[in-house]
Each structure stands twice: as C-alpha cells, then as structure tokens.
C-alpha positions in Angstrom: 7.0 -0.5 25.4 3.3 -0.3 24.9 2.5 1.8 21.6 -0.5 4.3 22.0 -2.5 6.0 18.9 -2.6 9.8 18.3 -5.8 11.6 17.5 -7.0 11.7 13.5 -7.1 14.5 11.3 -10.9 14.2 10.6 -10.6 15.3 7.0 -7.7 12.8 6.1 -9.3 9.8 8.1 -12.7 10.8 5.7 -10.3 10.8 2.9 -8.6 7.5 3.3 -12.2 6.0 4.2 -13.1 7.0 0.5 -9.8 5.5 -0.7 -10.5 1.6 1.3 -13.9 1.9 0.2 -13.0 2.6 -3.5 -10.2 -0.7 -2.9 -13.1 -2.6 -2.4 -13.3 -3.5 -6.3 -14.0 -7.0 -7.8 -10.6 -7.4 -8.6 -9.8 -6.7 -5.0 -12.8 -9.1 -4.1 -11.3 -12.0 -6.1 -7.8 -11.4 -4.8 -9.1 -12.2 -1.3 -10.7 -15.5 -2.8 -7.5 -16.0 -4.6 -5.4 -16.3 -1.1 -8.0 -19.1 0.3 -5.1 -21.5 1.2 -8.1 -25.0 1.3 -9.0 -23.2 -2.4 -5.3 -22.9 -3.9 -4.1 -26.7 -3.1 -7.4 -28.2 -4.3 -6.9 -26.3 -7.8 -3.4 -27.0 -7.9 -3.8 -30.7 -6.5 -2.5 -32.5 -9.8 1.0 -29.8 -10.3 1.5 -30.8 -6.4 1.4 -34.6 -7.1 3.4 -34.4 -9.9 6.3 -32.3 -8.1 6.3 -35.0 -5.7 6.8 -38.1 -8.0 9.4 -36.3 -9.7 12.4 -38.3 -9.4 14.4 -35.4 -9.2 12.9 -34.1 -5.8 11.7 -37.5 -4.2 15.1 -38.0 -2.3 14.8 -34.3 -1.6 11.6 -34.7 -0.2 12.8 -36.0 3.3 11.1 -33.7 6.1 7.0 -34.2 5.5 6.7 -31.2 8.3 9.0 -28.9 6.0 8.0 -30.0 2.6 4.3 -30.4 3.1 1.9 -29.2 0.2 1.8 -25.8 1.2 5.4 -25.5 0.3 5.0 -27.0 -3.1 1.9 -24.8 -3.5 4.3 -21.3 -3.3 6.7 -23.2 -5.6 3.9 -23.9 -8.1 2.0 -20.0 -7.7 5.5 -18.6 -8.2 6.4 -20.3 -11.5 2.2 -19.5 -12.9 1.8 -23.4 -12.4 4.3 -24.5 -15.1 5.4 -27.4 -12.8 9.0 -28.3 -14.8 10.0 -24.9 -13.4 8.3 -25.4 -10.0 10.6 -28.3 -9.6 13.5 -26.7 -10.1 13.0 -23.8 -7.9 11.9 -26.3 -5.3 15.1 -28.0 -5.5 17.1 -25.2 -5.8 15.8 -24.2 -2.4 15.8 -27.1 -0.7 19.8 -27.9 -1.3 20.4 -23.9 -1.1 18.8 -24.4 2.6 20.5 -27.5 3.0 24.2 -25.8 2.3 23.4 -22.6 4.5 21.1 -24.3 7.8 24.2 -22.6 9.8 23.1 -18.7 8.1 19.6 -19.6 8.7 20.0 -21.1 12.2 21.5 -17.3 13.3 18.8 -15.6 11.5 17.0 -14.2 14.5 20.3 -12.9 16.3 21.5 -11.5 13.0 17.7 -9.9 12.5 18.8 -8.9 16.2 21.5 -6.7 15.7 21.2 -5.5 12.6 18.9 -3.3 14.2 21.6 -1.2 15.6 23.0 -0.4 12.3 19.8 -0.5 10.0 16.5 0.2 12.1 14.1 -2.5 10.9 11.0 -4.3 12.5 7.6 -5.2 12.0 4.3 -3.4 13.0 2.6 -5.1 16.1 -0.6 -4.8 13.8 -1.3 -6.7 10.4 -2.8 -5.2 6.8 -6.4 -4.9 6.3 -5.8 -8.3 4.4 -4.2 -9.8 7.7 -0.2 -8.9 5.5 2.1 -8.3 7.8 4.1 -5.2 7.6 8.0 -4.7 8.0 9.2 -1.3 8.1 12.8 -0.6 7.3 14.3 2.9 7.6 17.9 2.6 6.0 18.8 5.7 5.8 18.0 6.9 9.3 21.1 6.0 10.8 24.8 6.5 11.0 25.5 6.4 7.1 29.5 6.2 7.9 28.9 3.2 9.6 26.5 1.8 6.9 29.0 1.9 4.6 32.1 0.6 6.3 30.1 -2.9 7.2 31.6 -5.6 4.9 29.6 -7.1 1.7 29.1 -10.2 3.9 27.2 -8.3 7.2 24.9 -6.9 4.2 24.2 -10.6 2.8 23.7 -12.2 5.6 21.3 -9.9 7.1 19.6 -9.6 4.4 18.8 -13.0 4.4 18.4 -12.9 7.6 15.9 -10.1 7.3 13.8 -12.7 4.9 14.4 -15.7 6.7 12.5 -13.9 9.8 9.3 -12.3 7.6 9.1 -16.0 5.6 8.1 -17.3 8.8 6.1 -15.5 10.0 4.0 -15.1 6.4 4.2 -19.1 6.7 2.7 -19.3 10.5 0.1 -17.2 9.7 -0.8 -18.9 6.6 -1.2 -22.2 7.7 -3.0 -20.7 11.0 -5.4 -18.1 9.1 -5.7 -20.8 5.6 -5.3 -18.1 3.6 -2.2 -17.6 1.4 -0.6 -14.3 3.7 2.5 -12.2 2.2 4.7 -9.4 3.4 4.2 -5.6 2.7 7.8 -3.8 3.1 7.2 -0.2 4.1 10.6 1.6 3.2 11.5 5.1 3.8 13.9 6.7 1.7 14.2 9.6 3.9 18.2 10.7 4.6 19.0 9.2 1.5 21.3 11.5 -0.8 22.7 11.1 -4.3 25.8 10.8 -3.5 25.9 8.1 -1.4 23.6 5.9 -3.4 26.0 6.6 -5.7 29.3 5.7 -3.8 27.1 2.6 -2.4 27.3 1.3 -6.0 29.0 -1.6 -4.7 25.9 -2.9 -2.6 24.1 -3.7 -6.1 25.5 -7.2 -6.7 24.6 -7.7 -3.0 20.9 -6.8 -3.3 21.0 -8.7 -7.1 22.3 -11.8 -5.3 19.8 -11.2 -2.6 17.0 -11.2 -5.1 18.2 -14.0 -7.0 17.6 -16.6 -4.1 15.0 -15.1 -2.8 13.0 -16.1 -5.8 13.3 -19.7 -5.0 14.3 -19.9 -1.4 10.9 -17.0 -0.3 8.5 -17.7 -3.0 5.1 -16.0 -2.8 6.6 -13.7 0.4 6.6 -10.6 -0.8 3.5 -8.9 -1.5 4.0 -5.1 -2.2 7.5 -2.5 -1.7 5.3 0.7 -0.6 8.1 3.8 -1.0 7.8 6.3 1.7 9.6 9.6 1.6 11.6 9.1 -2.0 14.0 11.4 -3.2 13.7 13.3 -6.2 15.9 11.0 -8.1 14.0 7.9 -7.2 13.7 7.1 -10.9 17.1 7.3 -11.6 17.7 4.8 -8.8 15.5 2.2 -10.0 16.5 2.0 -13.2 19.4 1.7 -11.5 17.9 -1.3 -9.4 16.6 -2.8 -12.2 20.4 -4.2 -13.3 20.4 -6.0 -10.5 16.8 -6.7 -8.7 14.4 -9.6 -10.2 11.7 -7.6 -12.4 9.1 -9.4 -10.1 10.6 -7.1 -7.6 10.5 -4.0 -9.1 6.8 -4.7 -10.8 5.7 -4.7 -6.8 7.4 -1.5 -6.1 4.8 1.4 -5.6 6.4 4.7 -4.7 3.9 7.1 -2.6 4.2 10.8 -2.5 1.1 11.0 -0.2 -0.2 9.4 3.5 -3.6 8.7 1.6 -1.6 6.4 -0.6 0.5 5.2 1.4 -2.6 4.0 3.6 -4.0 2.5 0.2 -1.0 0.5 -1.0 -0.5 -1.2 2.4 -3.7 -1.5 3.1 -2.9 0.1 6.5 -5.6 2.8 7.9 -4.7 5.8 8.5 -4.7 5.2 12.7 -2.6 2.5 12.4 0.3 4.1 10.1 3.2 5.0 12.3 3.5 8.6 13.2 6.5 9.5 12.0 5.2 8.2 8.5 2.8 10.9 8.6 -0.2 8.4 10.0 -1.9 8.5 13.8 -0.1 5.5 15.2 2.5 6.4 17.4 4.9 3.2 17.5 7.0 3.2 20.6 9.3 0.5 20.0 12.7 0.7 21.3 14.6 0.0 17.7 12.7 3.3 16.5 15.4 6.1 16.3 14.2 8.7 19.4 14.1 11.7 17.1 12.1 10.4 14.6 9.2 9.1 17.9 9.6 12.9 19.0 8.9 14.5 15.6 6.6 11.6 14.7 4.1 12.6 17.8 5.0 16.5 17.5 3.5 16.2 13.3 0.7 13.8 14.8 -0.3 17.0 17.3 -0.3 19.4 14.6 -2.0 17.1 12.3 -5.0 17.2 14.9 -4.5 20.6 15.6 -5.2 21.7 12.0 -7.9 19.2 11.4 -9.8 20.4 14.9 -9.7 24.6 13.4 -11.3 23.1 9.9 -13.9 20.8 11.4 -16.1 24.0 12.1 -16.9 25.3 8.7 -17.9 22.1 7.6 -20.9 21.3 9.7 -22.3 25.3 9.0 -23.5 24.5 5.2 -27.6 24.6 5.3 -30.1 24.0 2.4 -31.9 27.3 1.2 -35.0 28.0 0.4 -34.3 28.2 -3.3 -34.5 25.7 -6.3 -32.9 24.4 -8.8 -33.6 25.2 -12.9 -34.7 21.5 -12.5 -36.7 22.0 -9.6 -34.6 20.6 -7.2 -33.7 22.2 -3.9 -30.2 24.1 -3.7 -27.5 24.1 -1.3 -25.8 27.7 -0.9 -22.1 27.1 -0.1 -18.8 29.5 -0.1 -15.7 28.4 -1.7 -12.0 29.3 -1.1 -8.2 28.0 -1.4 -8.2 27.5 2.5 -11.7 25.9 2.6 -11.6 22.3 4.4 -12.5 19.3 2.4 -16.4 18.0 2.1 -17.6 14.7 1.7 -19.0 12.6 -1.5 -22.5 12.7 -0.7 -23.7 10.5 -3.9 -23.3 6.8 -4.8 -21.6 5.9 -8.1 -22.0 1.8 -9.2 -18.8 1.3 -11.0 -18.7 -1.8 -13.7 -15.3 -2.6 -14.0 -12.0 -4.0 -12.3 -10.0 -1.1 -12.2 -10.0 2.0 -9.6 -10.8 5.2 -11.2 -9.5 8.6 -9.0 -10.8 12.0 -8.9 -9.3 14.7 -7.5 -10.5 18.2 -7.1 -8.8 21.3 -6.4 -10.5 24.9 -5.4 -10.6 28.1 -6.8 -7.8 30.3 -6.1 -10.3 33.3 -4.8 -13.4 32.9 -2.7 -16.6 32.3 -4.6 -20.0 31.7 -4.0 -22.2 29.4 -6.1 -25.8 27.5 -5.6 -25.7 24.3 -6.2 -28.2 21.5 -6.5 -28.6 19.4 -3.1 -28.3 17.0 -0.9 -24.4 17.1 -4.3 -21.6 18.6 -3.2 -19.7 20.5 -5.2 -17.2 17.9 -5.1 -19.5 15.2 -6.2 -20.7 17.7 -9.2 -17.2 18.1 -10.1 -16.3 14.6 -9.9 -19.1 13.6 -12.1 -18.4 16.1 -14.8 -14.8 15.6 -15.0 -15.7 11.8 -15.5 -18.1 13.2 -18.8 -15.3 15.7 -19.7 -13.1 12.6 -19.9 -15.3 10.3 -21.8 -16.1 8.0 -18.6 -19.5 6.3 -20.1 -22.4 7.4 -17.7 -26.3 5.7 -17.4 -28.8 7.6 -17.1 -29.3 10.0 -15.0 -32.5 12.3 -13.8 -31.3 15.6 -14.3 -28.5 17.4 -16.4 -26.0 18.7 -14.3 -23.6 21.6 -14.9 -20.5 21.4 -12.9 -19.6 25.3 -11.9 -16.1 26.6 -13.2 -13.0 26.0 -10.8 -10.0 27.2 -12.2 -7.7 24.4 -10.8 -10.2 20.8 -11.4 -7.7 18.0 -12.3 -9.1 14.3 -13.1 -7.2 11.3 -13.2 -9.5 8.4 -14.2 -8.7 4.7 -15.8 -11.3 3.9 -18.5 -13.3 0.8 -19.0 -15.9 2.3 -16.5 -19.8 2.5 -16.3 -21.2 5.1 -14.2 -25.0 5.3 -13.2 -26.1 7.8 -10.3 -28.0 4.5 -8.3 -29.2 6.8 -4.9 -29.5 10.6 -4.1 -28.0 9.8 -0.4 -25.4 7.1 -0.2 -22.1 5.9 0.1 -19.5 6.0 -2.5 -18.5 2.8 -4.2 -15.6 1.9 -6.9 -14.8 5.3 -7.4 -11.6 6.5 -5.4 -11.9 10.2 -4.2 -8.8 12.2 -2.9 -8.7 15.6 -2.2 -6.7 17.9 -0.7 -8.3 19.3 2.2 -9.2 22.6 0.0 -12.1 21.8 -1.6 -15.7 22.7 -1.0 
C-alpha cells in the first residue's frame, strides 16, 4: 500500500533542522569519511592479506563471491584491526554458517511470519547517512501469544530477523562503497514490569543471539534508538547487560523526545513514522491498524497546534528604540504558551562534541527589549554557555541575558565560541526547545 506524509508541525520541523544542522560536527564529518568502503580496504590492505594466508582460514576460504575482501574488512573493523582475533571471528562464522545454511536458507519465510506475532519491518526510506532502518514494535501485539512461542521460534527468528537486515546492509554497501549499517528503531510501548519480568526466560535467548551475532553480523548494527521506554528502562538494561554483548548495549540510545529520536536515527522529522510521533504516515500492512489510526489522528493534531502558533511568530517588529550599546531593539512579549522562535545568530564551534541548549519561558507573561536582529533565545543561549564556563572570543558588545525563571543549559565542554555574523545560520551548537519560548 503506498505510504503518504502528513503535514509538519512548523515549530518541530524548525527544531529538528537546528538539531541535523548542529549533527553536522567534524566528528560527524569524519565518520562519513570513515565508511568510504575504496578508503577502509586500502588502509586495512595488509590485515586483509594476512587473514587470507592464514593457514587456519585458507581451506575456509572456498567461495571468492562470499568471502571477498569486503567480508574480511567487517571482520578486521570489528576486532579494531588486531587480525589474530579477526581470524577467529572469521572462522567462527564461516563454519557457524556452514552448520546452519538450512536456518539461514528459511530466513526470509521466517522474517515472513514472524510478522504476525512480532510486528517488524523496515522503513521504505534510508537514514540521512543512506542506514537502513528496521522498526520492531514487540510489545504491540498479543502478549499471551508472545509468550507461549517456544525458545526455538524466538532463536530462529531472531536470526532470521539479522540474516535479512545483513543483507541488505551488505547490497547496499558494495552498491553505494560506503561501509552502511542498520539503525533498529524499537518501541517499548505495551511493555509492563511484570511481563519483562515473567519473560526472564527469553535472556539466554537474546545472550545467545548476541553472542553470534558478533561474529556471524559484524559491523551490522549501527545504533538501538529506544522509543516510548518505560519507566523502568534502567532497571531492564542492567538487566540486559547479563546477557547482551557490551558492544550492544554501548549503541543503545534511549529517547524521551521526537527531536531525538529524529537526531539518533538520523531520520527527519517527515520521514519518522506517525505513530512514532513523526509526519510519515507508514501504511504497510504488517503495521497494527490501531496504531496507523492513532498514528495519523496525533499527526492531525500535531499540524493543528503548529497551524494556531505559526501566527504570533511572524507579528515581532523592530522598534524605534536602541540599545545602551547603540544597537537597535526588538520589543517582544513573553509567556508559558508562547510558540518557539528561531536562533537568529551564528556560533563557530571548535570542537568534536555537540553542545545543547535548551530554554524554557517564564511562568507569567513579560515584556522585555532586547537587542536585535538576537532573539531572546539566542541571548539566553549565549549566556547560559558564559554562566557555564563555555570559553567565548570576542565579541562586540556585552550582552545581558534578561531573567527567566525556568533557563536550563545542558552543554559538553571543550568548546570555543565566537559570535562570527549578526544574521546567519546556526552551526555546531544543538538548540532544542520546547515550543514555549520567545
């Protein structure tokens, strides 16, 4: 069934523009240059030569299609080049996939019908970094039903569930040269205590499960973005962590918000399935129907909302006034129910790291003059960064942020900051806020 988008909230789609644009880092530059596929087998040339004169994989090494250089090359990335360990996850997988060709030959019928028990598929659209994305919503179905299917339906499709996103990470890698992995979006959602707990049993299926996967899907998994988590997600994952492969749960990134959710996929906001709180209403058939109904019914009041808060923001206007500094002043109104305004300043961040800002409003209307074309969002940011020690260049005028009773900043160090443009866009610095700020 074809898939159609929803309209955007306008305030959320300006929100999680800031967010890709603040993703843009030189750490997130050089992990794109790090995936060059051409790049990777040039530097790691002499670990793939010696994997294949090793005399314990050359009678291993029978299918050149199949055991080609690329597959040596995930081998080599996943063991950080130490090429005695390379070898032996290379041969563990090749005689594990050699013992199970009749598990891995049903993979797409299992990946089939696991779908009426566990509603699981991938997006028809890739990442922003060309990752495809597999959504799996465990919880959204018959939970009786869950837990009467055998130890062996849960390993099996769960490596039939990898068998399916390995190859498709693998055709687009060799077709795109560039070293592609998968982003699992899971939501929590329906998930109680009490059955995770009575599900106890399912951990030395999901520790087995992550035990070959390490060898047999190496370099696969990119990022586990949690949707919807429960209040005792923490408890679960320390849980987890008895039996899941610390690679696993280092890659795990629970989201309590659509703006990061959008930022640890690196999924925009249009194309993040409805019914995860995004404009992208996903039609396909394995979706539960209530959740494409509620999904599009959200999406509508989503838009609704952002359509009555678009107004106020376009009827700011520059006074006649000035500045102590002598520079012109922008009259504005703030309250709790004011809609969010954009960063209308350009901060040069030196550094690898992202550093966030967010702002709340006062609890009762106020009204302030501030000095334009800065928000008071941008004043704010900028002084929380001095409040918090954030280094700052120079800069032409002193500026006082206003008091708000409610400004929270979040920020990583190791930054420089330097005002580099009056009117500009905003770069290396993440800004989220909550649709209440003015």
């Amino acid at each position: 069934m074809a898939a159609t988008r929803s309209p955007q909230p306008r305030a959320l789609m300006q929100r999680t523009s800031s967010s890709f644009a603040a993703a843009l880092s030189p750490s997130k530059l050089r992990e794109e240059t790090e995936t060059n596929l051409d790049v990777l087998l040039v530097r790691y040339a002499d670990a793939i030569t010696r994997m294949r004169q090793s005399e314990v994989l050359k009678p291993l090494l029978l299918d050149p299609l199949e055991h080609d250089d690329v597959f040596l090359l995930r081998h080599v990335l996943s063991t950080k080049g130490q090429v005695d360990k390379a070898i032996v996850s290379a041969e563990q997988c090749i005689t594990w996939r050699r013992d199970n060709a009749s598990l891995l030959a049903r993979a797409d019928d299992l990946h089939r019908t696991v779908k009426e028990i566990l509603p699981v598929g991938m997006l028809p659209h890739a990442s922003t970094l060309d990752q495809p994305i597999q959504v799996v919503m465990p919880f959204q179905v018959d939970l009786e039903r869950f837990a009467r299917a055998s130890l062996d339906w849960h390993f099996e499709t769960g490596i039939a569930n990898r068998e399916v996103a390995f190859r498709l990470c693998d055709k687009i890698t060799r077709q795109k040269r560039k070293l592609i992995k998968v982003v699992l979006l899971q939501d929590l959602s329906g998930l109680t205590f009490s059955f995770a707990y009575s599900q106890y049993r399912l951990g030395s299926v999901q520790g087995k499960l992550s035990k070959i996967s390490s060898f047999v899907y190496p370099q696969m998994l990119a990022t586990v973005v949690i949707v919807n988590a429960p209040s005792f997600i923490n408890a679960l994952l320390r849980m987890g962590s008895k039996f899941l492969a610390q690679k696993v749960l280092d890659k795990m990134k629970v989201c309590s918000s659509v703006e990061q959710v959008c930022v640890a996929a690196n999924l925009p906001y249009d194309r993040l399935p409805s019914f995860l709180g995004g404009g992208y209403d996903w039609d396909a058939a394995w979706i539960p129907e209530r959740l494409r109904v509620a999904g599009r019914r959200d999406a509508r009041e989503r838009a609704s909302r952002a359509s009555r808060t678009s107004e106020p923001r376009e009827s700011a206007a520059v006074s006649a006034g000035a500045h102590a500094g002598g520079a012109p002043s922008l009259d504005l109104a703030t309250s709790a129910s004011a809609p969010a305004v954009d960063v209308d300043v350009d901060v040069e961040v030196e550094g690898d790291a992202s550093a966030t800002v967010r702002i709340r409003p006062a609890a009762e209307p106020q009204r302030r003059r501030l000095p334009a074309p800065f928000s008071l969002l941008a004043i704010l940011a900028l002084a929380a960064a001095f409040v918090l020690q954030l280094s700052a260049g120079s800069m032409r005028h002193a500026i006082a942020a206003p008091s708000v009773q409610s400004a929270t900043a979040l920020v990583q160090p190791t930054y420089s900051v330097s005002i580099v443009r009056r009117r500009a866009s905003v770069r290396g610095v993440q800004t989220q806020s909550g649709g209440a700020a003015t």
